[in-house]
N, C-alpha and C positions, 0 to 999 in steps of 0.2 A: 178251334181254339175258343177259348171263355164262352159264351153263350152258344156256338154253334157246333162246339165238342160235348156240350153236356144235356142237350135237347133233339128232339129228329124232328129233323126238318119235314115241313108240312108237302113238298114233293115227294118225300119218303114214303109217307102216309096214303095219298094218294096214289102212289103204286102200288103197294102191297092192296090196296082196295080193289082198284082192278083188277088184278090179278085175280083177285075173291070171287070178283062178279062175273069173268070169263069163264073159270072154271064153273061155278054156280049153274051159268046158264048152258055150256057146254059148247060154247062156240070158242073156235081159234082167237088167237089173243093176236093185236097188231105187231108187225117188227117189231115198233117202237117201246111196246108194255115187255116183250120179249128178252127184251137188253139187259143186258147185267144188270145197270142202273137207270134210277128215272131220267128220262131228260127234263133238265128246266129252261126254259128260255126266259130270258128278262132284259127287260129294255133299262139299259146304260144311258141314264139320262147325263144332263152337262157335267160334266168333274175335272179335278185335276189334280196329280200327282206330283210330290213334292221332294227335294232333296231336306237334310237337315239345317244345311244351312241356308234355305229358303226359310224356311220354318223360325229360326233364330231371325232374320230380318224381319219378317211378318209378326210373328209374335213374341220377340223378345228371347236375348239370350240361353239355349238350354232347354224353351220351352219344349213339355210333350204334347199329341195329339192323344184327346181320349175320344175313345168310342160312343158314337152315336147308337150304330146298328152293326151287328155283324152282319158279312155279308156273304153267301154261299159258296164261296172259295175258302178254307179251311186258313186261320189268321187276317184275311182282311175285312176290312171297316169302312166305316162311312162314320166321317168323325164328327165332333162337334161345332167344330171351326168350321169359318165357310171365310170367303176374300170378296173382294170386288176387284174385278179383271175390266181393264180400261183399252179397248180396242181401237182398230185405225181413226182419227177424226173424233176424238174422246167420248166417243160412244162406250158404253158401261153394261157388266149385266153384272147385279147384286147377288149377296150369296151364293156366291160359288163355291160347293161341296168339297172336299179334301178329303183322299181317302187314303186308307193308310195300311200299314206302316209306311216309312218314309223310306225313297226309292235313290237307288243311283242317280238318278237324272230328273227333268223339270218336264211334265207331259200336261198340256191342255187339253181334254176331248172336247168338242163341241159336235152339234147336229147342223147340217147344210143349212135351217133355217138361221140358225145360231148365227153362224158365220157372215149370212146376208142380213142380218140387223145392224152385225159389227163392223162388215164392211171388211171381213175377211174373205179371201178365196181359199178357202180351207183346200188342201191337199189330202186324199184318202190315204191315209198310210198304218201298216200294220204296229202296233204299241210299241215304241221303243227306236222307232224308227224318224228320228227328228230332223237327219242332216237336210240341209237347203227347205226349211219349214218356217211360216212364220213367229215371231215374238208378238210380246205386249205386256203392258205393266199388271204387274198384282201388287194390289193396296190392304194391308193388315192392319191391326187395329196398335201397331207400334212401327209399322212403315211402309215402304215400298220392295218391291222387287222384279227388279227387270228380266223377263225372259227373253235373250236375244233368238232364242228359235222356240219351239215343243209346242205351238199350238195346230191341230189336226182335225180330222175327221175322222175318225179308228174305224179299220174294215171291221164287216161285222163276221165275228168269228166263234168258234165253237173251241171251249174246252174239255178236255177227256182224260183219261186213266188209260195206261198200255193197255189194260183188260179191254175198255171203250173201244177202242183201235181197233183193237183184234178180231173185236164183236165185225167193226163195219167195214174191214180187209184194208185199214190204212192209216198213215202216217204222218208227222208234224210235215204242214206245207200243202196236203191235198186240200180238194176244195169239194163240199156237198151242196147239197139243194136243204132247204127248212121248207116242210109244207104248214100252212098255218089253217087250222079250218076256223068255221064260223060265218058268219053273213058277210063280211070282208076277206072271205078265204083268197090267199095268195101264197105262192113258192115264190120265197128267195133264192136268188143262186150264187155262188162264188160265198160261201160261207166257209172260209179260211180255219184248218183245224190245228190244232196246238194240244202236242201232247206230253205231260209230263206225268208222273207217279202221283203227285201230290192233288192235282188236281180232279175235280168232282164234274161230273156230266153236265155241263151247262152251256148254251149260247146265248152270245148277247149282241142285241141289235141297238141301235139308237133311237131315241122320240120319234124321228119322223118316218123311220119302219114301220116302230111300234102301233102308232098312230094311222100309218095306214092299213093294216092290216086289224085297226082294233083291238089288241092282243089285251088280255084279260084271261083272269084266273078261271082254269076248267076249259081249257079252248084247247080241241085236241092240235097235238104240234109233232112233227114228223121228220128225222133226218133219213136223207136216203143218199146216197152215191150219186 
């Protein structure tokens, strides 16, 4: 949708190029170039997820979220709005991202370092999955609003297309490996796959993955079983 419906995305581009340069040079092409689609992996830094009526507390009756950035899931964003989220012992992290559209439910992600600034024990839990999770205040720039649970650590998981699936012989709920190469080359494991029609090849890890593995653009990335 809006920006990301009427442009190709630069993962795109970068497939089809290899693809150019395999055959070119006459050597086999990776699994991974092999695939239906490109993979993208991208590190899911702090965010949080909001209902509409979070949104009418924070910003005032009615209000809408606009678009900062689309983002590589087909309709969602990374808005302009951002909060300050007030954690245990009124420890604070400023600008907090809001991405959107606006969701059934109230979800915090944070990163494990996140959580030990804040003085949360963050629980690892799959998106959506809030029950017995901690709360915390978010402060808008027309009030307050209290989340009695939805702040987490989100497992880091892979999104796909049936086709994606089909390609790697599995289904919402399995779990792969991500190889990451480069001078911090390392394999993630327990990468949780989620599959729906709508969704475009991509896994997302958090900062302190991201960060340890160095992950940066042209760094070959690898899902296997």
């Amino acid at each position: 949708m809006g920006a990301e419906s009427s442009t190709i995305h630069r993962a795109v581009i970068e497939h089809v190029v290899r693809q150019a340069v395999y055959t070119r040079l006459g050597k086999p092409m990776p699994r991974s170039v092999k695939a239906p689609n490109p993979l993208v992996v991208n590190v899911s830094a702090r965010h949080c997820h909001l209902t509409q009526d979070a949104v009418d507390a924070l910003f005032g009756k009615g209000y809408k979220l606009t678009v900062f950035r689309w983002l590589y899931q087909d309709g969602q964003f990374a808005a302009n709005e951002t909060l300050t989220l007030i954690g245990p012992r009124s420890r604070i992290i400023s600008n907090l991202r809001i991405l959107g559209p606006c969701r059934k439910f109230n979800q915090v992600e944070l990163a494990y370092t996140d959580g030990i600034a804040l003085g949360f024990d963050l629980p690892l839990r799959l998106s959506g999955d809030i029950e017995g999770t901690p709360g915390c205040m978010l402060m808008g720039p027309a009030g307050f609003f209290e989340l009695e649970k939805g702040v987490i650590r989100a497992l880091r998981h892979a999104h796909m297309s049936p086709d994606d699936a089909a390609f790697y012989g599995l289904k919402s709920g399995d779990e792969m490996k991500l190889k990451v190469g480069g001078p911090c080359a390392l394999t993630l494991e327990k990468i949780l796959v989620r599959v729906d029609k709508s969704f475009r090849l991509e896994v997302h890890i958090d900062t302190d993955e991201g960060n340890a593995c160095n992950l940066k653009p042209g760094v070959f990335c690898e899902l296997t079983k």
